[in-house]
GURO-677146 format. One record per residue (C-alpha): x, y, z; residue in one letter. Coordinates in nm, 3 decimals, decimal comma, always signed. Layout:
N
+---------+---------+---------+------+
:       u :       v :       w : resn :
+---------+---------+---------+------+
:       X :       Y :       Z :    A :
...
+---------+---------+---------+------+
//
This chain:
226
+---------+---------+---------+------+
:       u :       v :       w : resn :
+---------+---------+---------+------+
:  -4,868 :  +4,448 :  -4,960 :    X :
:  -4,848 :  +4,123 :  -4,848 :    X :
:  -4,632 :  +3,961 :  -5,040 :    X :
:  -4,417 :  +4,262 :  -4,956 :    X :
:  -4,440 :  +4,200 :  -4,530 :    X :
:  -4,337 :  +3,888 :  -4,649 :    X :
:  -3,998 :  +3,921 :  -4,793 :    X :
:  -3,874 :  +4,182 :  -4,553 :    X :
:  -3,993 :  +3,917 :  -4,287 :    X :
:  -3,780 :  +3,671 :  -4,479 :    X :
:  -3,523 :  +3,912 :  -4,524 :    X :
:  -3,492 :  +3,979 :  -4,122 :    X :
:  -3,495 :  +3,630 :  -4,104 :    X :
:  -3,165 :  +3,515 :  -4,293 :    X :
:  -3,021 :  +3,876 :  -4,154 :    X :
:  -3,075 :  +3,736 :  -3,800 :    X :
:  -2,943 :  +3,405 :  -3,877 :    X :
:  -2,646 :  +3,467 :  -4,009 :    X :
:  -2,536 :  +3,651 :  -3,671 :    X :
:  -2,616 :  +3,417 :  -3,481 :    X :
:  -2,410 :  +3,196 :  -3,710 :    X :
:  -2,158 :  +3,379 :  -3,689 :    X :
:  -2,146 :  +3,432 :  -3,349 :    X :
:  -2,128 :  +3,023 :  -3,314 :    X :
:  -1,810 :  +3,012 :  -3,523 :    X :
:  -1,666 :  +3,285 :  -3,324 :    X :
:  -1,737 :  +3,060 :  -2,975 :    X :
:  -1,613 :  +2,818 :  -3,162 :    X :
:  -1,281 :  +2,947 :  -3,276 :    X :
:  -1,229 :  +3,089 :  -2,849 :    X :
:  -1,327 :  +2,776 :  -2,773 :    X :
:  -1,037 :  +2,594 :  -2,995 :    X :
:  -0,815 :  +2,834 :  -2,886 :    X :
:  -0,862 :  +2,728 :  -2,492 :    X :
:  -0,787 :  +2,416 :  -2,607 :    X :
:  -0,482 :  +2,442 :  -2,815 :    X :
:  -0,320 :  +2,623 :  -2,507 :    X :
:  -0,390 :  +2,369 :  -2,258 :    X :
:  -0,289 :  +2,100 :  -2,478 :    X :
:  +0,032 :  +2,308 :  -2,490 :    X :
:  +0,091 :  +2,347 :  -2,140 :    X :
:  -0,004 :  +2,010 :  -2,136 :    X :
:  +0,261 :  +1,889 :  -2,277 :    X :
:  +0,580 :  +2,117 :  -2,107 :    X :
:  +0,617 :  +1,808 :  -1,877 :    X :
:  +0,444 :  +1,924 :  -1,587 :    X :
:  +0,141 :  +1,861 :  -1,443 :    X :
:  -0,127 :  +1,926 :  -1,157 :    X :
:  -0,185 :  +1,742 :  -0,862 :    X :
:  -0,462 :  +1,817 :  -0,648 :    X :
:  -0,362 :  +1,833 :  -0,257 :    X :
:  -0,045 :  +1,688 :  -0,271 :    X :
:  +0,022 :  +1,601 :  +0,115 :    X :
:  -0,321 :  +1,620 :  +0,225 :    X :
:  -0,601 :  +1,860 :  +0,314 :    X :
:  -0,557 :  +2,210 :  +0,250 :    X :
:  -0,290 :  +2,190 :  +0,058 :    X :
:  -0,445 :  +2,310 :  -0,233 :    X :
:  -0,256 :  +2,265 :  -0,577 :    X :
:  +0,083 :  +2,165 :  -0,599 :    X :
:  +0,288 :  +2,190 :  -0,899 :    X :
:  +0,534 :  +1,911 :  -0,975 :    X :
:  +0,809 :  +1,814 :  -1,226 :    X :
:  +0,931 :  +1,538 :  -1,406 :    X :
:  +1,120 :  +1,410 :  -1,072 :    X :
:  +0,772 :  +1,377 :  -0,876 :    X :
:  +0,900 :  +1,684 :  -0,666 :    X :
:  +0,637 :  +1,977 :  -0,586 :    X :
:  +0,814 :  +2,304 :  -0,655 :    X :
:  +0,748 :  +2,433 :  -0,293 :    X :
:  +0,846 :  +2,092 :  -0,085 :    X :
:  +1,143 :  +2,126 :  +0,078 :    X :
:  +1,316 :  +1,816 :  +0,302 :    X :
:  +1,264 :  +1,716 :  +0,637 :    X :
:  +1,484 :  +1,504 :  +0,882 :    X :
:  +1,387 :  +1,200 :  +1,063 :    X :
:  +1,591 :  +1,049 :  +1,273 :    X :
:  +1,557 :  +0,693 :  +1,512 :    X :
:  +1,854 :  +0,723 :  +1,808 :    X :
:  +1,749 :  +0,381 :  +1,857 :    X :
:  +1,904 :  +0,256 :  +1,576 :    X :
:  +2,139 :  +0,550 :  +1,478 :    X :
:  +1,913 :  +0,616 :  +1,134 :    X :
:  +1,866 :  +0,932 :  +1,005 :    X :
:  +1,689 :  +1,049 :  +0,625 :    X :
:  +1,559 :  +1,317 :  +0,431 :    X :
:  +1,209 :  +1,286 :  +0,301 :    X :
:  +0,996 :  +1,588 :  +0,149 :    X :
:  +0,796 :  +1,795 :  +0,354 :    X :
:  +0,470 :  +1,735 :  +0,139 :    X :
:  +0,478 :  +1,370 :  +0,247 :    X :
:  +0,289 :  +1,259 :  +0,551 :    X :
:  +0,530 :  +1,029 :  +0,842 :    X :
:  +0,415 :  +0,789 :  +1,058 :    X :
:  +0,582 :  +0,622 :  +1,335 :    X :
:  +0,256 :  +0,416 :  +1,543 :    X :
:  +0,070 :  +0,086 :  +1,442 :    X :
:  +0,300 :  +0,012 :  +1,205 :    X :
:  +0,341 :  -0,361 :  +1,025 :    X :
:  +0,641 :  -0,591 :  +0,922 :    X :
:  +0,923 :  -0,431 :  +1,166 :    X :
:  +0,829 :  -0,098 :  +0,995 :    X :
:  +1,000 :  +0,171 :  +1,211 :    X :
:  +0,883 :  +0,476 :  +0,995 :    X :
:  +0,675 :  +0,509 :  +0,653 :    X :
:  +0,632 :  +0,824 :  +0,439 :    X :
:  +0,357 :  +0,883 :  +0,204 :    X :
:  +0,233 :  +1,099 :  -0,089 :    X :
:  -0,139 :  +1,122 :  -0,027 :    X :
:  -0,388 :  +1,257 :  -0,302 :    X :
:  -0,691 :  +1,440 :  -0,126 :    X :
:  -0,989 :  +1,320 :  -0,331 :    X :
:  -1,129 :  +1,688 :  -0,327 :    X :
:  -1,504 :  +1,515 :  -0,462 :    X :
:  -1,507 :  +1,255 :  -0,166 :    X :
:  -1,308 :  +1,300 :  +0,050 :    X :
:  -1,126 :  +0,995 :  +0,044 :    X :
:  -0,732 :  +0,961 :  +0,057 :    X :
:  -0,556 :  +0,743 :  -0,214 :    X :
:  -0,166 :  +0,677 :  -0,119 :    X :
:  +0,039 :  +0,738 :  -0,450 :    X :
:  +0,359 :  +0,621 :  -0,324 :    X :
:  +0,474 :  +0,500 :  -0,007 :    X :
:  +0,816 :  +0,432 :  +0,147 :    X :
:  +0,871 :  +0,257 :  +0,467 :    X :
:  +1,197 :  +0,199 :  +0,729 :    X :
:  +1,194 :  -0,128 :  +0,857 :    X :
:  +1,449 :  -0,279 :  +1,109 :    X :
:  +1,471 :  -0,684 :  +1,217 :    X :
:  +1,680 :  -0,885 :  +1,401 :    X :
:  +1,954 :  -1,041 :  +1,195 :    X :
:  +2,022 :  -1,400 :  +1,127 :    X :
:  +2,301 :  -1,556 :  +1,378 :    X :
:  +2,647 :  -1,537 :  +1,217 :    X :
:  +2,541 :  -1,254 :  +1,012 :    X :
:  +2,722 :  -1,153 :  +0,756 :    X :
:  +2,781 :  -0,897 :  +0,443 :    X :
:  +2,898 :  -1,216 :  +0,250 :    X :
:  +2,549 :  -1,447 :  +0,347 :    X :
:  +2,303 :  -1,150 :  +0,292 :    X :
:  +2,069 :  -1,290 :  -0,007 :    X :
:  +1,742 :  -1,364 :  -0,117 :    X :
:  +1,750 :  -1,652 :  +0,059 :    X :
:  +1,674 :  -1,525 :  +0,361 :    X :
:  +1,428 :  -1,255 :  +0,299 :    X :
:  +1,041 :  -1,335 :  +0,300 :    X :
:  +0,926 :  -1,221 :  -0,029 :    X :
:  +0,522 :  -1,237 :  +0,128 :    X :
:  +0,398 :  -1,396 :  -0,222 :    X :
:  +0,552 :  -1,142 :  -0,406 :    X :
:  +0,653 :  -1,247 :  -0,789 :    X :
:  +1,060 :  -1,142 :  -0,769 :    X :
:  +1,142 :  -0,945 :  -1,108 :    X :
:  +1,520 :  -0,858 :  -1,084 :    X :
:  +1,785 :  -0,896 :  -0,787 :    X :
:  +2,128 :  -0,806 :  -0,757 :    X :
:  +2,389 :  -0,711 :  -0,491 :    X :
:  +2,738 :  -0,521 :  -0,607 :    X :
:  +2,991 :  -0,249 :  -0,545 :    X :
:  +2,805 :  +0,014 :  -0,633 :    X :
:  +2,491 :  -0,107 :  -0,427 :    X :
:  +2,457 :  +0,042 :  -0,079 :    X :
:  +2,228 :  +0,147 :  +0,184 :    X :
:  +2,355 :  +0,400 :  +0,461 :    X :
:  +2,728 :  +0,312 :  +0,357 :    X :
:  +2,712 :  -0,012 :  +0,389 :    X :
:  +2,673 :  -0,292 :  +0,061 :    X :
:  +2,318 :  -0,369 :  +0,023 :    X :
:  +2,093 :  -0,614 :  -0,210 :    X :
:  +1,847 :  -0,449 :  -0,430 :    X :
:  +1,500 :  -0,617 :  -0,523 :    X :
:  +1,256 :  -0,546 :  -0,756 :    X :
:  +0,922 :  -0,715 :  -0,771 :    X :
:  +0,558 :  -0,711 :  -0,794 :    X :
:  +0,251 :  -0,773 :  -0,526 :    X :
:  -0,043 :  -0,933 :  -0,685 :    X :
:  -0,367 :  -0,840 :  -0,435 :    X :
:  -0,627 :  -0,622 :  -0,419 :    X :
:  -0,409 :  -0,349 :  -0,571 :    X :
:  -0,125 :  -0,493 :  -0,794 :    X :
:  +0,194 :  -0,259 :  -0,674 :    X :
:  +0,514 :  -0,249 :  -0,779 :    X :
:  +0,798 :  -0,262 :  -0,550 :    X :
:  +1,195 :  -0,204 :  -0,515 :    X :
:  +1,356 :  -0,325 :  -0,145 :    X :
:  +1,655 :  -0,218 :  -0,055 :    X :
:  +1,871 :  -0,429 :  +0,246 :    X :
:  +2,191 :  -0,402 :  +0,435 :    X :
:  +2,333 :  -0,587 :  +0,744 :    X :
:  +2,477 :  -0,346 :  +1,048 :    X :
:  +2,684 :  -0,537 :  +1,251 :    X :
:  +2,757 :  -0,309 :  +1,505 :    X :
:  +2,397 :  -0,381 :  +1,614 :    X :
:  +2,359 :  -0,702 :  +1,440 :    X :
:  +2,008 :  -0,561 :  +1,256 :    X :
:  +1,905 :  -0,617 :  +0,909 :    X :
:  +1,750 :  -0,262 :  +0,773 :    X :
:  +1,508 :  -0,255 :  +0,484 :    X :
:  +1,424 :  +0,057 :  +0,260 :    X :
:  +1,112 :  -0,019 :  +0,038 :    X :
:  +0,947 :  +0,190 :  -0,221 :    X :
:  +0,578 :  +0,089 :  -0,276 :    X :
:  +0,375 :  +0,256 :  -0,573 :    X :
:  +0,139 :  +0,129 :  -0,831 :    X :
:  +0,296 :  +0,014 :  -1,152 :    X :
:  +0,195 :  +0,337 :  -1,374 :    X :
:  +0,338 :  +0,561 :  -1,099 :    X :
:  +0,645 :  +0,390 :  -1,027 :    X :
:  +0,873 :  +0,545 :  -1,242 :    X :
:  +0,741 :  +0,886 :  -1,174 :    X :
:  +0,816 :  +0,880 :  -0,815 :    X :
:  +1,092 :  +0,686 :  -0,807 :    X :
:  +1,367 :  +1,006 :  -0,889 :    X :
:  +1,246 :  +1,138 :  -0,570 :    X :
:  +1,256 :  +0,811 :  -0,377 :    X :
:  +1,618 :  +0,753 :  -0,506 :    X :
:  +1,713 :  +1,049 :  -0,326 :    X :
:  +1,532 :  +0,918 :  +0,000 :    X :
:  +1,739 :  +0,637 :  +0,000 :    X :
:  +2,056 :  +0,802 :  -0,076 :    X :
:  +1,986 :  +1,030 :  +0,211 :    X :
:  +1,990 :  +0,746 :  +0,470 :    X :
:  +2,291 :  +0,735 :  +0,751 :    X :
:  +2,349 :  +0,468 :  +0,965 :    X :
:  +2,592 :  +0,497 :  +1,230 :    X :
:  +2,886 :  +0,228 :  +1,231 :    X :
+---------+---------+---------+------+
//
């Protein structure tokens, strides 16, 4: 009798362990499932970023070109200087307490949604000085631009280079501080007001390329009244 109990005890036994293997392997095979399909939409090319613009912003979608799918383009405009250009409506302006003749800087800002804390992912600042004396399209170089320590990786000035319609010289280079950033300045002279104006693109190194499709069109937006 008991040796009986026994093996239907057994028996119950192996019964209810073999559901609740099987019931593992099941979790298991939902669970590889999940994963499969995120790695797919993974991989379409676009990605998540988490309050794109700042607070309450929520989640913003974005493609290849570093452009959220709901952003649409804003105007700014100096009648100071006669500048005017687009930038996207998910990046934040400023215009006070500003450094290095910077007129006007736009950035992407990632909201930190764990503390808080904002973290610019690319920045692009307006900047206006004084030109030289006996300025010309012909003198504007390198020579006459303080690089600020930065390590100079490529510059060039041609035919096709321009800023607001007017020929420009195009820098590439690299900041070395706290932060190491990648940069690309873009200069022009205006004689009509005898003023230098820089464009510069600011972003860390792994980010660079990412944002700079949308940046391109930033500076190809500019106008500068002759």
């Amino acid at each position: 009798m008991i040796k009986t109990s026994a093996k239907r005890l057994m028996l119950l036994i192996l019964v209810f362990s073999s559901l609740i293997y099987s019931g593992i392997k099941q979790d298991e095979h939902v669970l590889a499932q999940i994963i499969t399909a995120n790695n797919k939409s993974n991989n379409t090319g676009q990605g998540l970023l988490v309050g794109t613009g700042g607070p309450g912003v929520g989640l913003s979608k974005i493609n290849n070109s570093g452009i959220a799918k709901n952003s649409t383009f804003l105007t700014y405009e100096n009648p100071d200087f006669a500048i005017k250009m687009r930038y996207p409506s998910d990046w934040i302006k400023q215009e006070d307490n500003l450094l290095f003749h910077t007129i006007a800087a736009f950035q992407l800002v990632h909201q930190n949604i764990y503390d808080f804390t904002n973290t610019t992912l690319a920045e692009v600042d307006l900047r206006v000085y004084p030109a030289p004396q006996n300025e010309t399209f012909a003198k504007l170089n390198i020579g006459q631009i303080n690089t600020r320590g930065e390590v100079i990786s490529s510059y060039y000035k041609n035919a096709t280079t321009t800023l607001g319609g007017f020929p420009a010289l195009k820098i590439a280079d690299y900041f070395f501080g706290d932060l190491t950033q990648k940069q690309m300045q873009v200069w022009t002279f205006v004689p009509g007001k005898n003023i230098l104006v820089e464009i510069i693109y600011i972003a860390q190194p792994s980010k660079y390329a990412f944002y700079l499709p949308i940046v391109q069109k930033m500076i190809d937006s500019i106008q500068i009244a002759h």
